[in-house]
C-alpha positions as CSV (number, residue, x, y, z in Angstrom):
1,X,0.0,0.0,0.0
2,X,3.2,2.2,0.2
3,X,3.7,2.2,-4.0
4,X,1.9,3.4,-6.6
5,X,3.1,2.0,-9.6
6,X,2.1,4.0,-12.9
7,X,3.0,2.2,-15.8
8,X,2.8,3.7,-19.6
9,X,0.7,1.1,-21.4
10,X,0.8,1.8,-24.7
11,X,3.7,-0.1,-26.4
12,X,2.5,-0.3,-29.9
13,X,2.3,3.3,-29.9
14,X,6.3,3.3,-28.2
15,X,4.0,5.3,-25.1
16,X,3.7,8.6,-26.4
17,X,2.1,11.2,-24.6
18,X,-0.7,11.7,-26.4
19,X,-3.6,13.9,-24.3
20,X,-5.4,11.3,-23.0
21,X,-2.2,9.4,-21.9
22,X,-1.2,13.0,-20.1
23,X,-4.7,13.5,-18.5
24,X,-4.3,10.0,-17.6
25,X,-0.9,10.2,-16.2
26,X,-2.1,13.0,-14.4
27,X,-5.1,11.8,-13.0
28,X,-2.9,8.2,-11.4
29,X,-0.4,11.0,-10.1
30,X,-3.0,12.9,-7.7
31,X,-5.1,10.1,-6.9
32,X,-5.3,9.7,-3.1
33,X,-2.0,11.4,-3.1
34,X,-2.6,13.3,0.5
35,X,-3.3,9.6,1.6
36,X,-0.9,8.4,4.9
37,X,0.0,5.2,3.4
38,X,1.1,6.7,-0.3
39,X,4.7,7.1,0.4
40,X,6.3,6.4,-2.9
41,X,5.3,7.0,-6.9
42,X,6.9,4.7,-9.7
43,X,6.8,5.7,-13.2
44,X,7.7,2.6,-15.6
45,X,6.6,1.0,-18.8
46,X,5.8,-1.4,-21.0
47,X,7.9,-2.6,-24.0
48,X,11.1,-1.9,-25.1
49,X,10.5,2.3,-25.4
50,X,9.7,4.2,-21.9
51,X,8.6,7.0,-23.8
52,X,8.6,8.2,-27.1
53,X,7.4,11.7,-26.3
54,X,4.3,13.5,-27.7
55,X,1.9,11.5,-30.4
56,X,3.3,13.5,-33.9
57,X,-0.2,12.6,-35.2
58,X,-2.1,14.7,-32.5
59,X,0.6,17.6,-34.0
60,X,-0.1,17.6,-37.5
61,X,-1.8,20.5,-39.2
62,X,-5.0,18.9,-39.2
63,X,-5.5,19.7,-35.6
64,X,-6.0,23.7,-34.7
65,X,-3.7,25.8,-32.4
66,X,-5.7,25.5,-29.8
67,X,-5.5,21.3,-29.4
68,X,-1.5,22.1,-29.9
69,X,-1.9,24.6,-27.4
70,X,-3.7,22.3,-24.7
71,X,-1.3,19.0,-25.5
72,X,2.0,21.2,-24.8
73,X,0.1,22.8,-21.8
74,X,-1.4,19.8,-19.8
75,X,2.4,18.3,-20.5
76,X,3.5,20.9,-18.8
77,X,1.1,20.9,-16.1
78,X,1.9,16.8,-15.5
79,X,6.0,17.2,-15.4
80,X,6.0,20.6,-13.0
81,X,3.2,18.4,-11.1
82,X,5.8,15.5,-10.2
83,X,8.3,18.0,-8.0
84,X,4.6,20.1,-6.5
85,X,3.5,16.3,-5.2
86,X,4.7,15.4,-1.3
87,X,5.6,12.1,-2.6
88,X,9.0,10.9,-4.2
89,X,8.6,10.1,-7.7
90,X,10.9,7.1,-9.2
91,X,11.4,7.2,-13.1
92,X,11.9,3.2,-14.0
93,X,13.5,3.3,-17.2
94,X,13.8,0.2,-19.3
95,X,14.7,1.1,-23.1
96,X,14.9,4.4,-25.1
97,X,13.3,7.6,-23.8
98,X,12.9,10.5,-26.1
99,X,11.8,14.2,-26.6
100,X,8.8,14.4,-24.0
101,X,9.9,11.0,-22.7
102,X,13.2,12.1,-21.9
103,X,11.6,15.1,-20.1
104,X,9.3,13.0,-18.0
105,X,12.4,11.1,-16.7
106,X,14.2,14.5,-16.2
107,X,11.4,15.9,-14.2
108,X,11.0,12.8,-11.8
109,X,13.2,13.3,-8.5
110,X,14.9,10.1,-8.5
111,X,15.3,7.6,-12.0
112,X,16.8,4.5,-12.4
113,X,17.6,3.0,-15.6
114,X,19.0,-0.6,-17.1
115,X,21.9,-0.3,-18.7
116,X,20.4,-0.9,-22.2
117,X,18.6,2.4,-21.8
118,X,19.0,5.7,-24.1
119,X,17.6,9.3,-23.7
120,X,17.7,11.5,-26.5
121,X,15.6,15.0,-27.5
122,X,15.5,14.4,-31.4
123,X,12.6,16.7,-32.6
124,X,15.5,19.1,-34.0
125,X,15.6,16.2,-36.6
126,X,12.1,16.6,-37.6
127,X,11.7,20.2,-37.6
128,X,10.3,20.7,-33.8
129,X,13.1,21.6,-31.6
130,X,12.6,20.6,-28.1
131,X,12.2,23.5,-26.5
132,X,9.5,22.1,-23.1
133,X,11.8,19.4,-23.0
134,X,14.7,21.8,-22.9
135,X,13.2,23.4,-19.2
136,X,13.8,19.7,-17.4
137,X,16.7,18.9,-19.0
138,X,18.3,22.2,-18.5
139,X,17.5,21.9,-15.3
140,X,19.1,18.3,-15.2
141,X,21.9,18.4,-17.0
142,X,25.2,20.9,-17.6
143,X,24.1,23.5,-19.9
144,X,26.8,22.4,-22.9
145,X,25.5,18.4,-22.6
146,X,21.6,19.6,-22.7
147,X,22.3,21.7,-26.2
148,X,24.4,19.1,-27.6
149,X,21.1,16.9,-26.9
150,X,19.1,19.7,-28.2
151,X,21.3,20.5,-31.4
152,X,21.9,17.1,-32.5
153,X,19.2,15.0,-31.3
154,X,22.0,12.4,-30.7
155,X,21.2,10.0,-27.8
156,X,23.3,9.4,-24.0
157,X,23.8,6.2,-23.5
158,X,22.4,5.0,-19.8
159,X,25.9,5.3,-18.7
160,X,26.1,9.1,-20.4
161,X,23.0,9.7,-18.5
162,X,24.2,8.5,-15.3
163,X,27.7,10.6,-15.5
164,X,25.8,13.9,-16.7
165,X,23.5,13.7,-14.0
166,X,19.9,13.1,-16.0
167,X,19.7,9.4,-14.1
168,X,20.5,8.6,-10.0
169,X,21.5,4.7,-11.1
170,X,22.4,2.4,-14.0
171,X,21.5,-1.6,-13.0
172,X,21.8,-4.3,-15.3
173,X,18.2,-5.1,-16.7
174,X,17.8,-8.0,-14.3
175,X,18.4,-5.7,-11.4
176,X,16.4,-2.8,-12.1
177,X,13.0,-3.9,-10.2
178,X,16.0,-5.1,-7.3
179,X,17.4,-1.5,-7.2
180,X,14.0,0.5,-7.7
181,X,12.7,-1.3,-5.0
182,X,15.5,-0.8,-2.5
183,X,15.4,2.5,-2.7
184,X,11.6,2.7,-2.1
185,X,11.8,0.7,0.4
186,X,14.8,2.9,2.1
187,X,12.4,6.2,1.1
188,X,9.8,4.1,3.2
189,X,11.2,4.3,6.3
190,X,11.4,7.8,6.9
191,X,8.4,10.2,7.9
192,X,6.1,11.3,5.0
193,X,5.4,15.0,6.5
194,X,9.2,15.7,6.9
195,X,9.7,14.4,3.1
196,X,7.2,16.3,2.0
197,X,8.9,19.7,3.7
198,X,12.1,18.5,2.8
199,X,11.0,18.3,-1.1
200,X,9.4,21.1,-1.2
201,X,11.9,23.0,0.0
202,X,14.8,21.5,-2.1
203,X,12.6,22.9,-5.2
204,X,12.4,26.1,-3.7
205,X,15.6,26.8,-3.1
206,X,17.2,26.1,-6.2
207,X,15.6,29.0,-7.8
208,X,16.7,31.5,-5.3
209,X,20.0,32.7,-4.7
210,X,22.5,31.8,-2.0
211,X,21.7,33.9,1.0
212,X,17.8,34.0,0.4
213,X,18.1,30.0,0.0
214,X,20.1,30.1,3.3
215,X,17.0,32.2,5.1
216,X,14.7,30.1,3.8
217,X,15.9,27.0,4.6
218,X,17.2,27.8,7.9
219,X,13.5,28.8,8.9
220,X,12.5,25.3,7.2
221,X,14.8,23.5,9.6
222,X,13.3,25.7,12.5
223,X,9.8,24.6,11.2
224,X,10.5,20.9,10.8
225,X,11.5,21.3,14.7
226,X,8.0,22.0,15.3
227,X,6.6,19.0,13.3
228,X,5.8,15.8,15.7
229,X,8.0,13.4,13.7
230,X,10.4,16.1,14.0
231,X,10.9,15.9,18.0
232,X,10.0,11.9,17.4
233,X,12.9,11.4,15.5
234,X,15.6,13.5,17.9
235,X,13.9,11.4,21.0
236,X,14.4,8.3,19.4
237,X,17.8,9.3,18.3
238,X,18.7,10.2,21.8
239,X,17.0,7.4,23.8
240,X,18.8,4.5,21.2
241,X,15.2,2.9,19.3
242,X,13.3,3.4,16.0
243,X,11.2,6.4,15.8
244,X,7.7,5.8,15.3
245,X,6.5,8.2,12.5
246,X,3.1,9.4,12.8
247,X,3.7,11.1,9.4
């Protein structure tokens, strides 16, 4: 009951984000999400693409600007969704990851991928550049990496990924469930209301600058203080046993 595990469902259509797929996607990410026991999201799929970004069909010239307008808006609305939630969110990657795809996995807080994984931002290629993907992966990766991405639509290997910083981990395929699962297991075992302060937070300081992050977050530590899992956790620290979150 601690997991919810999303998985993309559509492998004939390599899981593009078409808008249903987003409202979809957005509608499993809030579901019961202020719920006690929720304590950890997982974002996988099935077959052998994770995500092939947005459905080029719903972005032909037969549809108006205003269903372009509300595809690239929703998207938008789903990926800045995933760091607003209180809950980690896990990217499970499992095969190639691409333009909106590729943002997705930038935009979840922690992502592991099998080694036979690949992440590229291609639309360049076909006359769309990337430019939403462009906010999470500028944000993930060192500015010169994320234009290369963005000027050539050339892939990162999983190993590329890892080294740049756009994944957390890179397991051999047989180990991904293994290593996903340890470390929602490990995320499990602390308090939800002091992850959901300490997420929050780490968002909100990295758009600030150094000494208004440092006022902020010196107030946050004064705040978790007053939370009950807050003193819990000190006491239990202090008396030598395992706090007992009331999250």
């Amino acid at each position: 009951g601690f997991y919810r595990n999303i998985i993309l469902n559509n492998p004939r259509k390599r899981n593009a984000l078409s808008l249903s797929m987003l409202q979809s996607l957005r509608e499993d990410l809030l579901h019961d999400v202020k719920s006690k026991d929720l304590r950890v999201i997982i974002i996988s799929a099935e077959g052998p693409v994770f995500c092939s970004g947005h459905d080029l069909k719903e972005l032909s010239s037969e549809d108006d600007v205003k269903h372009h307008s509300q595809v690239f808006e929703i998207c938008a609305e789903v990926m800045t969704l995933i760091q607003k939630l209180p809950v980690p969110v896990i990217a499970k990657v499992n095969g190639l990851a691409t333009a909106a795809g590729c943002q997705l996995v930038a935009s979840c807080d922690i992502a592991v991928a099998s080694e036979k994984s690949q992440f590229a931002t291609p639309g360049v290629n076909i006359g769309l550049f990337c430019s939403t993907p462009a906010v999470a992966l500028g944000r993930s990766l060192p500015r010169k990496v994320a234009l290369e991405m963005l000027f050539t639509g050339e892939p990162l290997s999983a190993q590329e990924a890892l080294m740049h910083g756009l994944v957390s981990k890179v397991v051999p395929e047989d180990k991904l469930e293994e290593e996903t699962m340890k470390i929602s297991h490990k995320i499990c075992e602390s308090s939800k209301s002091v992850l959901a302060l300490g997420k929050a937070t780490f968002y909100r300081q990295m758009t600030q600058d150094l000494d208004t992050a440092y006022r902020m977050t010196t107030q946050v530590m004064v705040d978790n203080l007053t939370l009950r899992d807050g003193q819990e956790g000190i006491e239990a620290f202090i008396q030598k046993r395992k706090p007992v979150w009331s999250h």
